[in-house]
C-alpha positions in Angstrom: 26.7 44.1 10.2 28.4 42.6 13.1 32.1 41.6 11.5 33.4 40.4 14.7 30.8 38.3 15.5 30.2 37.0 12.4 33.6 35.8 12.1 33.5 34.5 15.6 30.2 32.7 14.8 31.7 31.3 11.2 35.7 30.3 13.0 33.3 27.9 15.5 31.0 27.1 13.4 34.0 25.5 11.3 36.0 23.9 14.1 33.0 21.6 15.5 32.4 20.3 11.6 34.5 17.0 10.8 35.1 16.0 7.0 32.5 12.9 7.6 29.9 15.3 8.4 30.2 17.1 5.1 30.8 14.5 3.4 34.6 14.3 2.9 37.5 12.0 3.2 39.7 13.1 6.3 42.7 12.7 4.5 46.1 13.7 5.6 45.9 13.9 10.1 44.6 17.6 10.8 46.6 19.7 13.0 43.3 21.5 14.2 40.1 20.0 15.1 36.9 20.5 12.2 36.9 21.7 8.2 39.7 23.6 6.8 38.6 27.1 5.1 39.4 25.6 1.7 36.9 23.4 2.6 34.0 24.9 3.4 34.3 27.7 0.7 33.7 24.6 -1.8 30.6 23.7 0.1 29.5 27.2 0.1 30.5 28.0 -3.5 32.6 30.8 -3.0 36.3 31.4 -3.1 38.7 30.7 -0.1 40.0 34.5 -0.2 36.2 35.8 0.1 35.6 33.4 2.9 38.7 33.8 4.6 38.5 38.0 4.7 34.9 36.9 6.5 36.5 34.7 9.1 39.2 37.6 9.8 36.4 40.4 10.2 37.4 42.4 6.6 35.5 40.5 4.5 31.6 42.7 2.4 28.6 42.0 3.7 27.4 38.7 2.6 24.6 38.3 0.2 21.4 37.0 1.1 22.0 34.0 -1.4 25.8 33.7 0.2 24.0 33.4 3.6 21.7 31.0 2.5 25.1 28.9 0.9 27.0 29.5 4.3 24.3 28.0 6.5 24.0 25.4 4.3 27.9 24.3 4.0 27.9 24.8 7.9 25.3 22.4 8.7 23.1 25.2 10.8 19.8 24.7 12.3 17.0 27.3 11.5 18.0 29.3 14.8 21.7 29.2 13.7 21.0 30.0 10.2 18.6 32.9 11.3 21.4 34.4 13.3 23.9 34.1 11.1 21.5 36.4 9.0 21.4 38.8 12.0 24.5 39.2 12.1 24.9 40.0 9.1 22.6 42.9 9.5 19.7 40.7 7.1 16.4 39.8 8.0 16.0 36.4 8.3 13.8 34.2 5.7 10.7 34.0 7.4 10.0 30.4 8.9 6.1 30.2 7.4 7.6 30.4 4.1 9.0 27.3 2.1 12.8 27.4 3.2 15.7 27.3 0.9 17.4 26.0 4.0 18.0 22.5 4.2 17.6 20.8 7.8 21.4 19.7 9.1 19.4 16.2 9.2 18.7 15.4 5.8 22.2 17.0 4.5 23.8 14.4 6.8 21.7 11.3 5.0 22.8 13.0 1.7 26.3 12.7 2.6 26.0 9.4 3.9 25.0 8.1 0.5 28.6 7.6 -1.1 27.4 5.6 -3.8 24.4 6.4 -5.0 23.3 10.1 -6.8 20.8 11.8 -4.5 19.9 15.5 -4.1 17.5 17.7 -2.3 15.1 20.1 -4.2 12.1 21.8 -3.5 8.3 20.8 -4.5 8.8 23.6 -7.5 12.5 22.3 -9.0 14.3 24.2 -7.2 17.9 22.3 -6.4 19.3 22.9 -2.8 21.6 20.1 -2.4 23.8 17.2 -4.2 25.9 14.7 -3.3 29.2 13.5 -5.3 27.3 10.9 -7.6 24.4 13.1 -8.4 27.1 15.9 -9.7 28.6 13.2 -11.3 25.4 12.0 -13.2 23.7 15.2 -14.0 26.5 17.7 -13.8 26.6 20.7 -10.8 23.6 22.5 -10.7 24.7 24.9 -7.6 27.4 26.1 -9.3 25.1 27.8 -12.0 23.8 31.0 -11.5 20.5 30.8 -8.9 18.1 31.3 -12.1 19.6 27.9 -13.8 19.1 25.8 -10.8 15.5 25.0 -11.4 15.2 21.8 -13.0 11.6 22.8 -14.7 12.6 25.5 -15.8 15.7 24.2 -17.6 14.4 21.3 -18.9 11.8 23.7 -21.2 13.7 26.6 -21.6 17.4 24.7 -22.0 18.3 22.3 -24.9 21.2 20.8 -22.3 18.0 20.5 -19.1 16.8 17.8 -21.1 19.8 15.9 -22.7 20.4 13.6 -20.2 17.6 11.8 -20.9 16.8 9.3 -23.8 14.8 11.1 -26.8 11.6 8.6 -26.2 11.4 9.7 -22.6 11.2 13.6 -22.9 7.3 13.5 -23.6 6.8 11.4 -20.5 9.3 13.8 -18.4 7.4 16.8 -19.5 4.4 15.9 -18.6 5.0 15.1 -15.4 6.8 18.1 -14.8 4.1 20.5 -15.4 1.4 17.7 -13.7 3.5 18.1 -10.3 3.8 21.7 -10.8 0.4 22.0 -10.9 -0.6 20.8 -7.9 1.9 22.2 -6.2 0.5 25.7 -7.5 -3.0 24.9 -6.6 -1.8 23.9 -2.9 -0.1 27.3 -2.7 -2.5 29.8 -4.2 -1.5 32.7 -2.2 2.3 31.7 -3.0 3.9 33.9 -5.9 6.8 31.6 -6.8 4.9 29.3 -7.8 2.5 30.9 -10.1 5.5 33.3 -11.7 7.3 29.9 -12.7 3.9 29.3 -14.2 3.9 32.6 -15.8 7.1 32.6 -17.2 7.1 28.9 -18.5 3.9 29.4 -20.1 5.2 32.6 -22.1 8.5 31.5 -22.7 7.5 27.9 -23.9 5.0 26.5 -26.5 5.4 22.9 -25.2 4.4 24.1 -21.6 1.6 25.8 -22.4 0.4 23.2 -24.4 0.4 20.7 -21.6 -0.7 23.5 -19.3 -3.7 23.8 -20.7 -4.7 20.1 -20.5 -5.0 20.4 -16.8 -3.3 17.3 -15.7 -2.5 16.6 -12.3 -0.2 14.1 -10.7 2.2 14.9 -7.7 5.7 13.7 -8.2 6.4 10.3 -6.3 8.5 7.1 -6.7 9.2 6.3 -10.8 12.1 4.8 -12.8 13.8 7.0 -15.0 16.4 6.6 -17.8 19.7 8.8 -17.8 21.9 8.5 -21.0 25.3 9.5 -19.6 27.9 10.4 -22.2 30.7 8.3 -20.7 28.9 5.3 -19.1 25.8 5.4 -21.4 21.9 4.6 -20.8 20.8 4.1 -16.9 17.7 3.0 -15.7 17.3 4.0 -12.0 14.5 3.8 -9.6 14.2 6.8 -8.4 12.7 7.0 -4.5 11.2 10.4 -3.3 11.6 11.3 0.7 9.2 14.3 1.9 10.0 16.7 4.5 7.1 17.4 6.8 6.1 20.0 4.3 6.2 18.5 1.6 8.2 21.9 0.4 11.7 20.0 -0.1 12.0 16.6 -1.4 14.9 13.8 -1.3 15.6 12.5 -4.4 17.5 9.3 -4.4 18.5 7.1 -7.5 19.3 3.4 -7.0 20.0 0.8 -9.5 18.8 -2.9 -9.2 21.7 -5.1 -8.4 22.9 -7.5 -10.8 21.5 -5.3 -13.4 23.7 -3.8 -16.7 22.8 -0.1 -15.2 24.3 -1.2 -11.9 27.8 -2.2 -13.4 27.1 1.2 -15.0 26.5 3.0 -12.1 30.2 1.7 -10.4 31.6 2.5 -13.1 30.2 6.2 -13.2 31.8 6.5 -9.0 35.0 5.3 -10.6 35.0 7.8 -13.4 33.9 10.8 -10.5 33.4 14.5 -11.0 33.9 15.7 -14.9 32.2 17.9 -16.8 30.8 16.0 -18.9 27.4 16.0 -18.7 24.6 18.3 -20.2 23.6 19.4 -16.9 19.6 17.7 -16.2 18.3 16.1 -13.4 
């Protein structure tokens, strides 16, 4: 592990980053140019005493999955984010695989959308990325632990994965859960993640299995779904589904029709903001 560097590489990496890019308010006038520390260990989901020990050279070497969060909060590019992991003295993830990392592009549309809950995730559930609004409807899935971040998997193995949603819709949700999933495993045979989410849902879950075994298929695209929020109550949202090149990570994006009951609700849920109050689904 190359300390100096690596702070060098995360100081610069800061300074050229302004709150807009992130998604931030710019607040009080800066006396240096780009994010504060503070800052950027909230985007990275790690404390500002951690982060800061890395920026002065006497920080631990960074997990693989702190990596991963750094790149991310940092807005890097696949050739910054793989030398980040060089520096660290960690192989990088290899580029044929389907990336945790989340082009600097489509995090910069994500932040763009102030008012309306989007998030990026991958073609198997996995959550990379939210905006304010989506935290605020479905609760912050990046600050559970990596295991509690797929939304498959929590919505059959967690009571709270599938709360969120009205009672009369969980059928509906389910199936198309496990539809999408797989297709995605028959696309990627010789993938293992995949076929161990399979694995492990089908064990762990009587209602998975179940559907499973009916052999449905139906990849996820464009749908309206209904959110019962405990604060601003029920919200019907179309939801819109963007596609990397891949197909590997998607952009979710919820929008409510204007005029609309679920659109007053939707305000209202930017004016309440960030509380835990929320079960924690997508």
């Amino acid at each position: 592990m190359n300390r100096a560097e690596l702070a060098d590489f995360l100081r610069r990496g800061r300074a050229r980053l302004n709150p807009s890019d992130v998604g931030l308010a710019a607040g009080a006038r800066r006396r240096t140019p780009g994010l504060r520390r503070e800052e950027v260990a909230a985007l990275a989901g790690m404390s500002v005493d951690y982060y800061t020990r890395l920026e002065q050279s006497r920080g631990p070497r960074p997990s693989r999955q702190m990596l991963t969060a750094l790149a991310r909060a940092l807005r890097l590019t696949d050739d910054e984010r793989d030398h980040l992991f060089h520096l660290a003295g960690e192989e990088p993830p290899r580029r044929d695989a389907p990336a945790a990392h989340v082009r600097p592009g489509l995090l910069l549309v994500l932040d763009r959308l102030h008012d309306t809950p989007a998030l990026v995730m991958t073609d198997v559930g996995e959550v990379l990325a939210q905006n304010a609004m989506s935290r605020a409807l479905s609760g912050d899935v990046l600050a559970r632990p990596p295991h509690e971040r797929n939304v498959v998997r929590r919505f059959f193995l967690d009571r709270a994965g599938r709360d969120l949603f009205p009672a009369e819709d969980r059928a509906e949700h389910a199936r198309a859960h496990v539809a999408n999933l797989r297709a995605v495993a028959a696309a990627r045979p010789d993938d293992p993640e995949p076929a161990a989410l399979v694995a492990e849902l089908r064990a762990s879950s009587e209602e998975f299995a179940a559907l499973w075994d009916r052999h449905e298929v139906a990849v996820r695209r464009a749908s309206v779904k209904r959110f019962q929020h405990p604060v601003v109550g029920l919200l019907e949202l179309d939801c819109e589904l963007l596609l990397t090149d891949d197909h590997h990570q998607h952009l979710l994006i919820h929008t409510a029709r204007p005029g609309t009951e679920s659109h007053e609700r939707l305000h209202l849920l930017r004016v309440v903001g960030l509380q835990d109050l929320t079960p924690g689904a997508v």
